[in-house]
Phi, psi and omega in degrees: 000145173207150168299077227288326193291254190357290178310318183215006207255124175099015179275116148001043155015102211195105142330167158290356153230027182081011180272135178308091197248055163098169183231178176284129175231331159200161211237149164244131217250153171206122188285074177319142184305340172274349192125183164087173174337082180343151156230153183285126135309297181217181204219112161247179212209130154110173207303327186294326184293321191291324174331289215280335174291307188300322155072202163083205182262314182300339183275324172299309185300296193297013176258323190295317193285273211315324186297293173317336174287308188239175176287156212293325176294019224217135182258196155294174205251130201264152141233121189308119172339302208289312166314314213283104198288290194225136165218129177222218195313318188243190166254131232220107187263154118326325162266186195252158171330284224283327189291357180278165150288326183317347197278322167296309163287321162330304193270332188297308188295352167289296177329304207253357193250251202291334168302327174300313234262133171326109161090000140348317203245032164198159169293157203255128160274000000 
């Protein structure tokens, strides 16, 4: 058993080739049916999930932009417990970036954000 909050919510994300795929922002819990202890299920990820950590007017505002971001069916983005390789300093995955969910909004605001932006759409020579 470990203190699933301490151990991993604000933690680093780091994919299977060390690439930065996102941070922890809130867990999704499941109660076994005999009783006992919650267990971590998922890695939930992104602006919709921290909204609800957050609570308040700062939580609303990060919910009203996330809403506006994805699609109105579309949930925060989940990784299954069962990916999760190592956790130590970061949360240390089996999968690659692109196979996440976490990955979608990174890329809509890579796409529709920074690509606009001058010199935006290439590596800095």
């Amino acid at each position: 058993m470990i203190d699933a909050g301490l151990m991993l919510l604000d933690r680093q994300l780091i994919d299977a080739d060390g690439m930065l795929a996102g941070k922890v922002d809130d867990l999704e819990l499941t109660f076994p049916e005999g009783g006992g202890p919650p267990v971590v299920t998922a890695i939930l990820a992104g602006p919709g999930a921290l909204a609800g950590r957050l609570g308040g007017r700062l939580g609303h505002l990060v919910e009203v932009v996330a809403a506006r971001l994805r699609h109105p069916e579309e949930t925060p983005g989940r990784i299954s417990f069962g990916l999760v390789k190592r956790i130590d300093s970061a949360v240390r995955l089996s999968a690659q970036r692109a196979e996440l969910d976490t990955d979608r909004v990174e890329s809509l605001v890579r796409d529709y954000v920074i690509r606009r932006i001058p010199g935006g759409d290439h590596a800095p020579e």
